[in-house]
Each structure stands twice: as structure tokens, then as C-alpha cells.
C-alpha positions as CSV (number, residue, x, y, z in Angstrom):
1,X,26.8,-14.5,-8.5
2,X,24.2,-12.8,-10.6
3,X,20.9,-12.4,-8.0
4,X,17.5,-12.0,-9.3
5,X,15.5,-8.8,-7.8
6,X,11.9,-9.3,-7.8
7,X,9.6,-6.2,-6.8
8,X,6.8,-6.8,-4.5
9,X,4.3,-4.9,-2.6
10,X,5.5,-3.3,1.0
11,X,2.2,-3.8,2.9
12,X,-1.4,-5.1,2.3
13,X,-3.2,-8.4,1.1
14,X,-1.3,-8.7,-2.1
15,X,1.9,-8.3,-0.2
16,X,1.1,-11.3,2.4
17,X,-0.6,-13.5,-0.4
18,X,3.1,-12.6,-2.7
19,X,5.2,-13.3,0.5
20,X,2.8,-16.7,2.0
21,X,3.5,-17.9,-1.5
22,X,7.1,-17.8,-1.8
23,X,7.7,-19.7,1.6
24,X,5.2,-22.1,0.6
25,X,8.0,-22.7,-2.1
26,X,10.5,-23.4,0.4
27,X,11.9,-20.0,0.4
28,X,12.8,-18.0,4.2
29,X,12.1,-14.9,4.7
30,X,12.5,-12.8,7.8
31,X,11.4,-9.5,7.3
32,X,11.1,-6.5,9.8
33,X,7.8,-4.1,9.4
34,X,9.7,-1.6,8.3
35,X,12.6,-3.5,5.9
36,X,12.6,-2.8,1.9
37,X,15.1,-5.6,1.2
38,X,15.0,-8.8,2.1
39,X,17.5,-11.6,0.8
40,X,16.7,-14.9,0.2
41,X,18.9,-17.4,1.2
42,X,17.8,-20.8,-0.7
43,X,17.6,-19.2,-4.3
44,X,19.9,-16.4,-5.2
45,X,16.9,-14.0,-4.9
46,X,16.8,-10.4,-3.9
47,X,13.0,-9.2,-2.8
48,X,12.5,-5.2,-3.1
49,X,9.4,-3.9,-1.0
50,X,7.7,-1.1,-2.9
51,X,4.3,0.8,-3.7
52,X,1.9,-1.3,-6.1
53,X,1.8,1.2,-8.7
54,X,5.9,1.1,-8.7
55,X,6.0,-2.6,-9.9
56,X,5.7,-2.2,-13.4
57,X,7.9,0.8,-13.7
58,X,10.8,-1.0,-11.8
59,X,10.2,-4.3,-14.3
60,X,10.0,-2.3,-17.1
61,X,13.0,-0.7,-16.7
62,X,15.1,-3.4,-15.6
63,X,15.4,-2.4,-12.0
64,X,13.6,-5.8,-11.0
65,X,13.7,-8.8,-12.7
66,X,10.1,-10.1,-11.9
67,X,7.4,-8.7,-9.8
68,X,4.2,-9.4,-8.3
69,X,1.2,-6.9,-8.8
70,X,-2.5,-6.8,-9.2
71,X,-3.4,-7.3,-12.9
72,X,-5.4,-3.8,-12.2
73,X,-2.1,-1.9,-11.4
74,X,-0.5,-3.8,-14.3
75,X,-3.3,-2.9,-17.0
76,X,-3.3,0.7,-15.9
77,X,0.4,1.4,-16.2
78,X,0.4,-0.7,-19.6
79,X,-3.1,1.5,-20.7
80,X,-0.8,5.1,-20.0
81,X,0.6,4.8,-23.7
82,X,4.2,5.1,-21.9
83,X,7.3,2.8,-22.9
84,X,6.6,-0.1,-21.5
85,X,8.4,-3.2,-21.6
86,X,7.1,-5.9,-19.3
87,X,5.1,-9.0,-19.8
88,X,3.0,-11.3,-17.8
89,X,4.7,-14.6,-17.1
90,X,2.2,-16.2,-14.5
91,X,-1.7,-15.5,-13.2
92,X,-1.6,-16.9,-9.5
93,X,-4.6,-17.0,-9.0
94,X,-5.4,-15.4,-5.5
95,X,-6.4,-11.4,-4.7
96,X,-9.3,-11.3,-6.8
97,X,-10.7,-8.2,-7.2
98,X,-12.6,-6.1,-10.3
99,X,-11.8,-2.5,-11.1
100,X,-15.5,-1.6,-11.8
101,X,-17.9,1.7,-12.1
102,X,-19.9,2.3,-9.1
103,X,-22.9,5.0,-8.5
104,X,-25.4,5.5,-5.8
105,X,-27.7,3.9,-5.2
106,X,-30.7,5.8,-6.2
107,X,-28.9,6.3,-9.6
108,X,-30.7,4.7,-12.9
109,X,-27.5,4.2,-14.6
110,X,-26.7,0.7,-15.7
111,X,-24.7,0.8,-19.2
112,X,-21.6,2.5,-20.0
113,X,-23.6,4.3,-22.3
114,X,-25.8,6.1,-19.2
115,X,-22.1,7.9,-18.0
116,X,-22.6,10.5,-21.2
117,X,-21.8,13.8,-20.2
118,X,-21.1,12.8,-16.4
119,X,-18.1,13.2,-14.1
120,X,-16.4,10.1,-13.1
121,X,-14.1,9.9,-10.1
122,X,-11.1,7.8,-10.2
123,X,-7.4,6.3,-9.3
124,X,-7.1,4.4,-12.6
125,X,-7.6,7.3,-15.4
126,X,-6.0,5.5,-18.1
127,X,-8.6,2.3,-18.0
128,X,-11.6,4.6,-17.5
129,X,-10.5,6.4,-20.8
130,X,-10.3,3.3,-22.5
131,X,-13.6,1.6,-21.4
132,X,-15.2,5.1,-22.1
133,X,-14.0,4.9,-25.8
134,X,-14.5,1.3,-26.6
135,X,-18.0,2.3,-25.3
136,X,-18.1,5.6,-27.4
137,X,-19.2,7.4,-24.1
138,X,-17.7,11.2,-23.9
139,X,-17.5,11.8,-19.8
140,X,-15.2,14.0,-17.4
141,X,-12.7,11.7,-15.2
142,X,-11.9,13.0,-12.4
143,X,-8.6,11.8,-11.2
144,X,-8.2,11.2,-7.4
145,X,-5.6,9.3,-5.3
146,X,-7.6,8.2,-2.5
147,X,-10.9,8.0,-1.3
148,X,-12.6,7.5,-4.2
149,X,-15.6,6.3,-2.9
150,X,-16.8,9.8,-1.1
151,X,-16.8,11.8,-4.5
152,X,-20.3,11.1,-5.2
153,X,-21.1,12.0,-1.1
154,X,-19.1,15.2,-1.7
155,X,-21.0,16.3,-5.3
156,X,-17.7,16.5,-6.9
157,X,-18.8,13.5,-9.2
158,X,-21.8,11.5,-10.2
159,X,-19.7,8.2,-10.3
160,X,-16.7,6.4,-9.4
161,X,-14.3,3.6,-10.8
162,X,-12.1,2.0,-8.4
163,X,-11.2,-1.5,-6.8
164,X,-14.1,-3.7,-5.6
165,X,-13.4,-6.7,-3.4
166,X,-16.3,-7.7,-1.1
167,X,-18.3,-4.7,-1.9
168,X,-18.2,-3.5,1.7
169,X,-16.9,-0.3,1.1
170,X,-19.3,0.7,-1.5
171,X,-22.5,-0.6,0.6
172,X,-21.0,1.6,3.3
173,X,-20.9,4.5,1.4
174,X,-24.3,4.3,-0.6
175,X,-22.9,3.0,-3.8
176,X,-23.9,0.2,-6.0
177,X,-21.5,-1.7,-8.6
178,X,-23.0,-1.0,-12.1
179,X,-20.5,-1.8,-14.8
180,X,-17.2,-4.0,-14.7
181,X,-14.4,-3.0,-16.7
182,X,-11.2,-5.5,-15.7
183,X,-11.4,-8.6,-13.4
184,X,-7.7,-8.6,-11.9
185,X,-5.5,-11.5,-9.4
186,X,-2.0,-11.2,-8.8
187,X,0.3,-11.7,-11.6
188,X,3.7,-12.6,-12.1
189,X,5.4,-10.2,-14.5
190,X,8.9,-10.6,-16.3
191,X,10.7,-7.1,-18.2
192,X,11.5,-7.8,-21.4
193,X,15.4,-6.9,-21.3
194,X,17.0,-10.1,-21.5
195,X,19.3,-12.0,-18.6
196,X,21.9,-13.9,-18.0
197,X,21.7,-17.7,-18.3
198,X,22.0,-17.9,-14.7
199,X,19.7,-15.8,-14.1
200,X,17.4,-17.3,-16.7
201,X,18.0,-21.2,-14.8
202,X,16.8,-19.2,-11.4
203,X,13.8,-17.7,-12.9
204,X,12.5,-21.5,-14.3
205,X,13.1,-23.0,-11.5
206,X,11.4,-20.5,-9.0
207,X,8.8,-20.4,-11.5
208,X,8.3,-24.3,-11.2
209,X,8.0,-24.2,-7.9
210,X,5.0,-22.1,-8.1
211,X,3.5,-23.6,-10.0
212,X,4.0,-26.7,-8.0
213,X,2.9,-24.7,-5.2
214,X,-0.1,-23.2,-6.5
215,X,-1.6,-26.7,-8.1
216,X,-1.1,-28.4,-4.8
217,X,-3.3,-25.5,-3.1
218,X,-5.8,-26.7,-5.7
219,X,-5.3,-30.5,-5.7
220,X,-6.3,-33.5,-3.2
221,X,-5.2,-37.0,-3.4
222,X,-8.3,-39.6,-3.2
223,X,-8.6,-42.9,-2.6
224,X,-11.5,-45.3,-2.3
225,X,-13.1,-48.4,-2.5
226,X,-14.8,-49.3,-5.9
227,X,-17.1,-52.1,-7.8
228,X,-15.4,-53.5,-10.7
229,X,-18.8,-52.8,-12.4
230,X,-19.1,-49.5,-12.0
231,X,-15.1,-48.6,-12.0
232,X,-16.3,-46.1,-15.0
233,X,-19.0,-44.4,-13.6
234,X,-17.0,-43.5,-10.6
235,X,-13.9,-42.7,-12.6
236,X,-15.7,-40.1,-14.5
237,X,-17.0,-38.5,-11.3
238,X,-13.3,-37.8,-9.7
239,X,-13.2,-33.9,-10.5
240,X,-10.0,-33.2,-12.8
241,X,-8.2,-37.1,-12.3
242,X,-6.2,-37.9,-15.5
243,X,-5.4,-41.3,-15.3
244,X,-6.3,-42.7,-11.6
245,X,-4.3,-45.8,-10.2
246,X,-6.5,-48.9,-9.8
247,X,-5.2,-51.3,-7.6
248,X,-6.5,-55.1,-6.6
249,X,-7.6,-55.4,-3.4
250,X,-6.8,-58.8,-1.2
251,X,-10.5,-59.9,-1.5
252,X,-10.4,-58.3,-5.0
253,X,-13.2,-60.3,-6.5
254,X,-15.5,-57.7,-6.9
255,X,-14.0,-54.5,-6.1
256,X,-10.7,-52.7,-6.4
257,X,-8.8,-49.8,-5.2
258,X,-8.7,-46.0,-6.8
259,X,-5.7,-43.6,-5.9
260,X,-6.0,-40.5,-7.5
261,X,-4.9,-36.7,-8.1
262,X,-8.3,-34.5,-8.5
263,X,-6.8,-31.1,-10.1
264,X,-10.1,-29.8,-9.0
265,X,-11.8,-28.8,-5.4
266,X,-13.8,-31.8,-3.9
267,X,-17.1,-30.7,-2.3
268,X,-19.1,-32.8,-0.4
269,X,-21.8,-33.0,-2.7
270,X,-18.3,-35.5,-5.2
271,X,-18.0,-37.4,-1.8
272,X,-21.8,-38.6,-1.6
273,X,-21.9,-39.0,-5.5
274,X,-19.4,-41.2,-5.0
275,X,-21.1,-42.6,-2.3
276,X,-24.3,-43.4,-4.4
277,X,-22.5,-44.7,-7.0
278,X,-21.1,-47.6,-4.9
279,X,-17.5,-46.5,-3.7
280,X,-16.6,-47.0,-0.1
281,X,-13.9,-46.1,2.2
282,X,-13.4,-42.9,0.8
283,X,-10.1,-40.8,2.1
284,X,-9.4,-37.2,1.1
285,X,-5.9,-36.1,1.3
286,X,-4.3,-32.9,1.0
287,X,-1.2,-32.3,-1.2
288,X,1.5,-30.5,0.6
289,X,3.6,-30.2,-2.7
290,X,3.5,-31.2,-6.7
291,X,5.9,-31.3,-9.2
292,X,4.6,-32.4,-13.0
């Protein structure tokens, strides 16, 4: 039976994130530390544990059918001017991160346009050279593989461009984030070559199941006590409901019953709006799974 091979990364947050995600849709996975190949025993899928900056390349060339990668790695293999055929299918919305210029923190530069004449350190040469054209900004990159963040420290450049998460790393090296040149999550991304029919149906349907997934995480299922009177007012405030379910209530002469799916987060600060507006017995449910 034809098996799709999806690429993702061997180790790090991305890699627990990709691998949390796919047994959230009902997909086992016993993997050892040190395994590269893992099959899948609900779907006829095939997982292949590689570097980050691999992903595209095996997509592109067919090697994998689908992968999962950081829309920074993605962008920067895409930005080498290489054949590339691979697409992005899905943003999943989790390992958010910004590929941004940093500099220390004594430095005056705040624009793109301050970096003239300057040496820039980085692991992602390809989107530096573009942000530094679009910017009409002639500057020397510096091309480094790791450890970006002492070049400045070491004199060997006056800035950096590299990953930025929490911002930890750069406090704890002097730096300060100046200018942001991608925001990046995790991506799903398809190669272009063309598969099988069965391949194709296994794709969809692990594809739905994400996306199943990944609303759920999102959504919460409400219900609560309202006055007929005010059944708009309190409508409007459920964050992301399409069309709640009102329902009579035994003693239903003044107030019903609202069931509804909120696409959205609800805070607190919903909950006592709610409140204020009159609804009562207010329950907030998680959603352990969604299909549209």
C-alpha cells in the first residue's frame, strides 16, 4: 500500500509540538530517543526524523510527502533562489517565533536603513539579503551556524539576525531586538510532484483531522442561562458563536437556554460581561475534538 512519508524535526520544541499534534489526532507513536523512523499504525503514515533545515529539501524533492517546519526555515530555503518545489498546505499555529535583527544595547540603530556599511552576523543569509535590498541597505553578512548571538561580544560584527522567542537569550547577551524581518509558526508543507489517489485520500483526511484538532485547542462549548429580553445582547458577546442553540427552559417564561461553540478563547473578563448582562449558570466546557 502506497505510505505517505512526512519529514519532521528530530529533537526540540517544534519536534514535540509536530509529534503532541499528531497523537492529539488519534495517531500512536512510540518513538525511542535515538529512532529516525517511526511508523504509524492508524494511517498508512511513515514519519522521517531530520534536521530542520532538511525539511524543505526532502519535500521538494519528493523524498517526503509533507513536512513540518518553522515558516523561518521554510522562507530561507525558498529565499536561496534554488529549485524549489514545495508549498505550504497548513499554518498550525503554535512555535511562534520572529527571525529579527538584534544589536547591543548601547547601539542607536533602529531602521534597516542605520545597518549601511555594517557587518551583520547570521544563520539565515538568504532573508537578510533580501530584507537588506527591499530596504536598499548595502551591509556585509556574516554567515555563522551557531551562536549567533556572541558575534557582536566577539567584535566580529556590529549586529545579528537570528530566531527570537522570549527574548532571553538576547537580554543575556546584551542585545536588544531592533528590526523584524519574518514572524514564523510551524507549517505544514506539501512538494509539488503529484501522488497517487491514495495517497492523495490519506493526505485529506490527516489534514482534517488537524484541523479538527487544532480548532478544538481553540474552541470551548458554553452554556448559560439567559433573559428572553436581552437574548441579543448576550448573543453578540459569545466570542466567535455562529449560530448558538436556544433552548426553552421548564420555567421558560422569562428566560431560556444558550448552548454554544465560541471559536474564540473565553477570558474572564466574557464570563462577567455575561454576568452583567443578565445570564446565569454559566458552564465552560472544553472541546476534546471537532469536525466541521
Amino acid at each position: 500500500m502506497n505510505r505517505v512519508r512526512i519529514a519532521l524535526q528530530k529533537s526540540g520544541r517544534l519536534a514535540e509540538d509536530s509529534l503532541a499534534l499528531l497523537r492529539n489526532c488519534g495517531l500512536h507513536i512510540n518513538r525511542s530517543k535515538d529512532q529516525l523512523f517511526c511508523r504509524v499504525k492508524e494511517l498508512p503514515l511513515d514519519l522521517l526524523m531530520i534536521r530542520d533545515d532538511d525539511i524543505p529539501v526532502f519535500v521538494s524533492n519528493g523524498i517526503c510527502d509533507l513536512g513540518i517546519v518553522g515558516e523561518n526555515v521554510f522562507a530561507e530555503c525558498k529565499a536561496s533562489g534554488e529549485e524549489f518545489s514545495a508549498q505550504i498546505l497548513e499554518r498550525l499555529g503554535f512555535s511562534f517565533c520572529r527571525l529579527a535583527i538584534a544589536v547591543p544595547e548601547t547601539s542607536a540603530i533602529k531602521t534597516i536603513q542605520d545597518l549601511e556599511g555594517l557587518t551583520i552576523a547570521t544563520s539565515y543569509p538568504n532573508l537578510l539579503q533580501m530584507a537588506l535590498t527591499e530596504g536598499g541597505v548595502r551591509a556585509q553578512s556574516l554567515h555563522m551556524t551557531g551562536s549567533v548571538e556572541v558575534a557582536p561580544r566577539l567584535k566580529i560584527a556590529d549586529a545579528i539576525c537570528d530566531i527570537v522567542a522570549s527574548g532571553a537569550t538576547l537580554a543575556t547577551n546584551n542585545l536588544r531586538e531592533a528590526i523584524t524581518i519574518l514572524r514564523s509558526e510551524a507549517l505544514v508543507i506539501r512538494s509539488d510532484k503529484k501522488v497517487c489517489e491514495e495517497k492523495e485520500a490519506v493526505i485529506q483526511r490527516l489534514l482534517n483531522r488537524m484541523r479538527g484538532t487544532l480548532q478544538a485547542e481553540d474552541s470551548k462549548y458554553i452554556m448559560l442561562h439567559a433573559d428572553k429580553a436581552r437574548l441579543e445582547e448576550i448573543v453578540s458577546l459569545l466570542p466567535g458563536s455562529e449560530s448558538p442553540t436556544i433552548l426553552p427552559l421548564q420555567d421558560g417564561a422569562t428566560k431560556v437556554a444558550i448552548h454554544a461553540v465560541c471559536r474564540e478563547a473565553v477570558f474572564w473578563e466574557t464570563l462577567e460581561k455575561l454576568k452583567i448582562a443578565g445570564a446565569s449558570a454559566i458552564l465552560v466546557v472544553p472541546i476534546e475534538k471537532m469536525m466541521a
